[in-house]
C-alpha positions as CSV (number, residue, x, y, z in Angstrom):
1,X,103.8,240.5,-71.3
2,X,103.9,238.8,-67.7
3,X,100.5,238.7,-67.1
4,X,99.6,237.5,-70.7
5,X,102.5,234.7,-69.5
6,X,100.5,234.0,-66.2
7,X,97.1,233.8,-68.6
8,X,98.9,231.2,-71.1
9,X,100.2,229.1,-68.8
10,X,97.0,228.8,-66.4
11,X,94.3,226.8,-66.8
12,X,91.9,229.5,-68.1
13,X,94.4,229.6,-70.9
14,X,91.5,228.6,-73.5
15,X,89.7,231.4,-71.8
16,X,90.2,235.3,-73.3
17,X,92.3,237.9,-71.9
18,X,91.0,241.2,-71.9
19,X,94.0,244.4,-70.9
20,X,92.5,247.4,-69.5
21,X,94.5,250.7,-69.0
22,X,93.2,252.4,-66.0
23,X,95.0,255.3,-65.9
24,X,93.8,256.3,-69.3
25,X,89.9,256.1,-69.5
26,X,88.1,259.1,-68.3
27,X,87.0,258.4,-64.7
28,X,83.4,259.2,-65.9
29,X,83.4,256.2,-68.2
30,X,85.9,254.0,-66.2
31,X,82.8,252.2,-64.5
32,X,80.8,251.5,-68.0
33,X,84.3,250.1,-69.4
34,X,84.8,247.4,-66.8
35,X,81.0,246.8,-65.8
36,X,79.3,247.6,-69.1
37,X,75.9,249.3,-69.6
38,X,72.1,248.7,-70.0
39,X,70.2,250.1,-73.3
40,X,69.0,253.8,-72.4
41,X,71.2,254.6,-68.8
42,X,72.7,257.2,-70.3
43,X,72.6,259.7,-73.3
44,X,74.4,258.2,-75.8
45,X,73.9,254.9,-74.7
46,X,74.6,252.3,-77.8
47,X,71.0,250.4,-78.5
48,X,70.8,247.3,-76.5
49,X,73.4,247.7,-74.1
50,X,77.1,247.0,-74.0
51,X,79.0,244.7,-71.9
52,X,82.3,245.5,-69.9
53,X,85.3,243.7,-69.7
54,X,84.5,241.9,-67.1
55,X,81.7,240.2,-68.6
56,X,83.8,240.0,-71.8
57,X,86.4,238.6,-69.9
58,X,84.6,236.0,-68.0
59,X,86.1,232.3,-68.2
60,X,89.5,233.6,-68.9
61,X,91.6,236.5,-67.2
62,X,91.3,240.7,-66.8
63,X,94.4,242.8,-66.5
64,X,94.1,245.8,-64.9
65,X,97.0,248.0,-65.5
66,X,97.7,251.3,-63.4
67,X,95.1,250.0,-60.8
68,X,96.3,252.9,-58.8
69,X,94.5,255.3,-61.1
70,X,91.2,253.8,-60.3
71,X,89.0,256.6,-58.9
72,X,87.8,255.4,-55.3
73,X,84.0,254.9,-56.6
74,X,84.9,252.1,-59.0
75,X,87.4,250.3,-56.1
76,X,84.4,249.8,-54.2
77,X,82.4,248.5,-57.3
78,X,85.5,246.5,-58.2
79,X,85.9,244.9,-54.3
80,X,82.0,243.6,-54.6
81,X,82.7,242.2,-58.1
82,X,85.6,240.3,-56.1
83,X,84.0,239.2,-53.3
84,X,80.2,238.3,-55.1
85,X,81.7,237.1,-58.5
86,X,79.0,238.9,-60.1
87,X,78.1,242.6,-62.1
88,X,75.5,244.7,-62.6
89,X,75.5,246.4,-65.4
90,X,75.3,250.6,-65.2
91,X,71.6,251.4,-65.3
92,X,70.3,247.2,-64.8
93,X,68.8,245.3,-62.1
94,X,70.0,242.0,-63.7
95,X,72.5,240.2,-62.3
96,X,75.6,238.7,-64.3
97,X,77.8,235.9,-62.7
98,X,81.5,236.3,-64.0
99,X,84.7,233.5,-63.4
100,X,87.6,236.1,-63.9
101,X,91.1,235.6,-63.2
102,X,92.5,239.6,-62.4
103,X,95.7,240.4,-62.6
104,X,96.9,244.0,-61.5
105,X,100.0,246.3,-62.0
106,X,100.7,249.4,-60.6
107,X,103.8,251.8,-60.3
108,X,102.7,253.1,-57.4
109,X,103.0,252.4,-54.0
110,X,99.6,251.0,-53.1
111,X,100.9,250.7,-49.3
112,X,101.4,254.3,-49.3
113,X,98.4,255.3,-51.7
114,X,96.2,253.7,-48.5
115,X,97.9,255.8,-46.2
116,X,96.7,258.5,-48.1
117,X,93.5,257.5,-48.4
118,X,93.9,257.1,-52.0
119,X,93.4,253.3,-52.1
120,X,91.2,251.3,-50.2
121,X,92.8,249.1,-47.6
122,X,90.1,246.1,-48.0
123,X,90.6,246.0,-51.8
124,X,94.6,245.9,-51.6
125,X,94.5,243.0,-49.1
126,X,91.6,241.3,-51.4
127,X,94.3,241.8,-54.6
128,X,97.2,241.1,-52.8
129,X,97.2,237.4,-53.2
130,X,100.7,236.9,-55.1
131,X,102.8,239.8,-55.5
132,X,105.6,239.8,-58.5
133,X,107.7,242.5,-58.8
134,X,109.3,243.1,-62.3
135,X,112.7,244.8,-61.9
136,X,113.5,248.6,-63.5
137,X,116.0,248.0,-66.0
138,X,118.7,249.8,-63.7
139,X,118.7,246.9,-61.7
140,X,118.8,244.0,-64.4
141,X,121.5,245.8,-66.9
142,X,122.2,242.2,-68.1
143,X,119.3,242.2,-69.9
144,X,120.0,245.9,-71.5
145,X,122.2,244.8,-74.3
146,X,120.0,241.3,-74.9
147,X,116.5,244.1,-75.2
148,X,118.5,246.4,-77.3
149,X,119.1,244.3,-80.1
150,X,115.7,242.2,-80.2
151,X,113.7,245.4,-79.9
152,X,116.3,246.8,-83.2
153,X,116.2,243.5,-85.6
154,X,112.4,243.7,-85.2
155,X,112.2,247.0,-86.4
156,X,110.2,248.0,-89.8
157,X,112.6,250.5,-90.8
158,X,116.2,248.1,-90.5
159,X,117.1,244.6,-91.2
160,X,120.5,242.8,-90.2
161,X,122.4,245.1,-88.3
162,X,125.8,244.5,-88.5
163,X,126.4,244.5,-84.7
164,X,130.7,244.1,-85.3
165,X,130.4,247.8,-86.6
166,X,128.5,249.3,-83.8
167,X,129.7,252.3,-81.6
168,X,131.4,250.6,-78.1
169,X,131.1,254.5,-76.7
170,X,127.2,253.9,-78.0
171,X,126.8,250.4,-76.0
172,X,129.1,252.0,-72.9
173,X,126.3,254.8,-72.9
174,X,123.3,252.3,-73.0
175,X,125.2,250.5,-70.1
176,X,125.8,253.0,-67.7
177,X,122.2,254.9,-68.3
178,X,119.5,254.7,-65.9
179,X,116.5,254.0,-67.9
180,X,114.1,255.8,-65.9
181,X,111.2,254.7,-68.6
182,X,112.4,251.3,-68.9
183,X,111.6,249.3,-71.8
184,X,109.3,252.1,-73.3
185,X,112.2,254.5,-73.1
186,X,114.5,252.1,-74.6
187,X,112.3,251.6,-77.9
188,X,111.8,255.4,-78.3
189,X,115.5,255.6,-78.4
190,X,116.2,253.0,-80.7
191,X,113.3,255.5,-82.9
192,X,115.8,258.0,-82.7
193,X,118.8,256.2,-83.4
194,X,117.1,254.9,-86.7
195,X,116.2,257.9,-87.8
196,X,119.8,259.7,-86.8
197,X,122.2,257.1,-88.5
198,X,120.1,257.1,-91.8
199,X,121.2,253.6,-92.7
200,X,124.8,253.9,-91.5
201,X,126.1,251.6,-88.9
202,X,124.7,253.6,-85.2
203,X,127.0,255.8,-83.2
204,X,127.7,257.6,-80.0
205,X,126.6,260.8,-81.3
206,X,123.6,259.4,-82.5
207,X,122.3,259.1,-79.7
208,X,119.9,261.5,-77.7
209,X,121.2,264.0,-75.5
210,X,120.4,262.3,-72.3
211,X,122.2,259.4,-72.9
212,X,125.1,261.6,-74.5
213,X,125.4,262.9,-71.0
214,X,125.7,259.5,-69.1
215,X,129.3,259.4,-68.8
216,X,129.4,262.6,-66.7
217,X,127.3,261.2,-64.1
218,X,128.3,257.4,-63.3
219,X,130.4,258.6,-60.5
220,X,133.9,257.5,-62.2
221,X,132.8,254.1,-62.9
222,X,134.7,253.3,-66.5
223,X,133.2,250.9,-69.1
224,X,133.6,246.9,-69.0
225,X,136.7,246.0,-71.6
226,X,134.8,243.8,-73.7
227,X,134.0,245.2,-77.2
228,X,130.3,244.5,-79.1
229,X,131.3,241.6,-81.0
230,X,131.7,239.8,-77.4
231,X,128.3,240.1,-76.9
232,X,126.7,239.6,-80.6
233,X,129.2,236.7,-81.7
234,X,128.5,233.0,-80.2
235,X,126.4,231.9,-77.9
236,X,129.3,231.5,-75.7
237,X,130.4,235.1,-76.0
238,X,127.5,236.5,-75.2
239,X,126.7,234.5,-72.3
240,X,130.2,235.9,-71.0
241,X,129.3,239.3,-71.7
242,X,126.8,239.0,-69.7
243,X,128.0,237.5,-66.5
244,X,131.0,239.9,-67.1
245,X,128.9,242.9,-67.0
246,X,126.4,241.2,-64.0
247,X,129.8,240.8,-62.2
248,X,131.1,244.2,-62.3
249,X,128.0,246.1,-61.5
250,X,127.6,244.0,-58.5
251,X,130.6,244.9,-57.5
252,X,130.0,248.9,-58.0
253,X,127.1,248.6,-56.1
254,X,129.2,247.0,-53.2
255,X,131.8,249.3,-53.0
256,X,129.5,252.1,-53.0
257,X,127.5,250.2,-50.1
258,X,130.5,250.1,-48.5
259,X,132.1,253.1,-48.8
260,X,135.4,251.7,-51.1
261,X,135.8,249.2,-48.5
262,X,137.6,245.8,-50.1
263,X,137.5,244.1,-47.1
264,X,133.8,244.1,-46.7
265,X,133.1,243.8,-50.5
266,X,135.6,240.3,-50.2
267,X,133.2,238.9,-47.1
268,X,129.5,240.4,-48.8
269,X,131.3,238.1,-52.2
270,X,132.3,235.5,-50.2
271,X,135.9,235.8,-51.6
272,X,139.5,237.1,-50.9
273,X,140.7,240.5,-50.8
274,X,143.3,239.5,-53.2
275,X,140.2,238.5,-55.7
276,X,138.3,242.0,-55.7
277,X,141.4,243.6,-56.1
278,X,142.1,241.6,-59.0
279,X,138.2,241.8,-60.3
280,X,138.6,245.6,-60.0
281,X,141.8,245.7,-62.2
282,X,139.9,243.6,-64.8
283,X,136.7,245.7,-65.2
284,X,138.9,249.2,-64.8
285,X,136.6,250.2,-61.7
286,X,137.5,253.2,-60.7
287,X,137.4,253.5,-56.4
């Protein structure tokens, strides 16, 4: 979704916008997919040629997803493609000129991939123009509640939830869970929470079994007060909810950088002692 945001707001916008998955083509056919073949360079080879997404994606932008799955042969066909603005089919002698935009994305550490010798240092520092990082949803749990409920009401299988009836030990779970998968884990879990309620409003036990277990590993740390309907009512509430919730995880993850010390949570907050004492009571931290 980000880098189809960076294509639509750019000024190859009118352009196309090819995705690639790298980490899931073959790495035998990797090189035909993004530089296309010539008629005949290979058995099986469609009549006439085909042309890779490059070409295809010439005047607009290529996103390469899991670039560090590429196997090392194609980063060095990839790097001259960068540098010459120009393919060569598998199995041609002609010459193609391509304007791309490429955007990558990796959940890997290329920096440590290099040092491995898995990734070519030339080819990270060519890529490594603007680097955005998109945050794990453990560290944006604001948004956790907000995903939750876009990603149910545009289910096929419900329509208009009503979110006043809806498990608090069910949102306390989704809260407090670490979301290893992200955004992909989230939707499979809303999967099994459509298929477990059956129609009836969704509950804690409805859950899966990973997220049943939350609560015996969030070190003590007790739910925010505020009940669902704060959060799916106004505009208003829900704002609220979420500051709320933004303001009493960053203070968890002070007191744990500080060992339970108030003193130095206050001064990191820029407040009085008096005021994380009394933040503490609100959100029933436990210390």
């Amino acid at each position: 979704m980000f880098a189809q945001a960076i294509h639509n707001e750019s000024l190859c916008s009118d352009g196309p916008f090819i995705a690639i998955n790298c980490g899931a083509i073959p790495r035998e056919l990797i090189g035909s997919e993004l530089f296309g073949y010539a008629e005949g360079a290979f058995t099986g080879a469609r009549k006439g040629g085909n042309p890779g997404k490059f070409e295809l994606a010439s005047g607009g932008t290529i996103f390469l997803d899991e670039i560090g799955e590429m196997p090392m042969e194609q980063q060095i066909a990839l790097l001259r493609v960068l540098q010459e603005k120009q393919i060569m089919r598998i199995g041609d002698n002609k010459v193609i000129p391509v304007n791309v935009r490429v955007i990558c994305a990796t959940n890997k550490n290329l920096e440590e991939e290099m040092q491995k010798g898995n990734f070519r240092k030339d080819l990270y520092y060519r890529l490594n123009v603007i680097s955005l990082k998109i945050p794990p949803l453990r560290e944006r749990r604001e948004d956790i509640l907000m995903l939750f409920q876009h990603f149910v009401d545009r289910s096929v299988l419900i329509r208009n939830v009503d979110w006043d009836k809806v498990d608090s030990k069910l949102i306390d779970a989704l809260l407090n869970y670490d979301w290893p998968g992200n955004v992909r884990e989230m939707q499979n879990v809303i999967e099994v929470l459509l298929i477990r309620s059956n129609g009836v409003p969704f509950a804690y036990e409805h859950l899966p079994d990973k997220l049943l277990k939350t609560k015996e590993h969030i070190n003590n740390i007790l739910p925010l007060e505020s009940k669902w309907h704060n959060f799916s009512g106004s505009e208003e509430g829900k704002l609220k909810y979420i500051v709320a919730e933004a303001e009493r995880k960053k203070i968890i993850d002070l007191l744990r950088k500080n060992n339970g010390n108030i003193s130095q949570v206050a001064k990191d907050l820029g407040v009085t002692r008096r005021t994380v004492h009394n933040k503490i009571n609100k959100y029933g931290i436990k210390h």
